[in-house]
N, C-alpha and C positions, 0 to 999 in steps of 0.2 A: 126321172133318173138319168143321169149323167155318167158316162165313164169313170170322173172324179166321184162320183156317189161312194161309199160304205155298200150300199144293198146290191149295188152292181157288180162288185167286187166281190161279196159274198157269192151272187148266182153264178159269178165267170167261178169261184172255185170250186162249187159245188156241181159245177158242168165238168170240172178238170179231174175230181178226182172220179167222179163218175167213169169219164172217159177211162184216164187210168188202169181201174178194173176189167172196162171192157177191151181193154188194149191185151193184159195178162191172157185174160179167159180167151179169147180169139187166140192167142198163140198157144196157148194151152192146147183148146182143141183142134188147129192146124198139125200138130207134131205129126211128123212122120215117123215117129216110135211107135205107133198103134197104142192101146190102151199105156197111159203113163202114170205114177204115184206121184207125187210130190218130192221124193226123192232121189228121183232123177229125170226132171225137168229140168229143162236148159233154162234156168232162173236170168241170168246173162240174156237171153230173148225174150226173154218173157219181162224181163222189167223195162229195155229197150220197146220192144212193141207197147206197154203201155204210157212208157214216157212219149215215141210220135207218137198216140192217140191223145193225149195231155197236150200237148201244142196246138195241134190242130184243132181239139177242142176252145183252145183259150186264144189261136189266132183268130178263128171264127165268132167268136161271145165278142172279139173287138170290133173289128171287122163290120158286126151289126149296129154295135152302138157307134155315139155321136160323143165327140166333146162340148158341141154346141145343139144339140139335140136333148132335149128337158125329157122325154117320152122314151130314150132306149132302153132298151132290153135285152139280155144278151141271146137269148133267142128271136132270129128277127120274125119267125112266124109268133111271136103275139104283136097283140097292138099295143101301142104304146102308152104309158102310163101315166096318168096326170095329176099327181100329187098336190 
């Protein structure tokens, strides 16, 4: 699997939206409002911290892989894949 891959491309998103959610949930439970509802949650931080965790996720899935690397993965702790 290559950067140009389909399946590559699947895992960098499936990395990104993951991250995503754990961007919200971290600022969710960082708030310095003490217990919060959803109602007033600073949604404005909370979508921003999960957007930089969505970047960083998907600078890094790059980052691992190769354009001339047949084996990447966007996780570089596995090994590499030989189709």
């Amino acid at each position: 699997m290559s950067l140009l891959d389909t399946d590559f491309a699947v895992e960098v998103a499936d990395r990104g939206i993951k991250s995503f959610f754990q961007g919200v949930i971290a600022v969710f439970a960082i708030s310095d409002a003490g217990p919060v509802n959803a109602f007033e949650f600073d949604w404005a931080a909370g979508l921003g911290g999960g957007l930089a965790m969505t970047i960083l996720s998907v600078a890094t899935s790059l980052a691992s892989g190769s354009i001339f690397k047949k084996g990447a993965t966007p996780a570089s702790i596995l090994p590499p894949r030989h189709d």
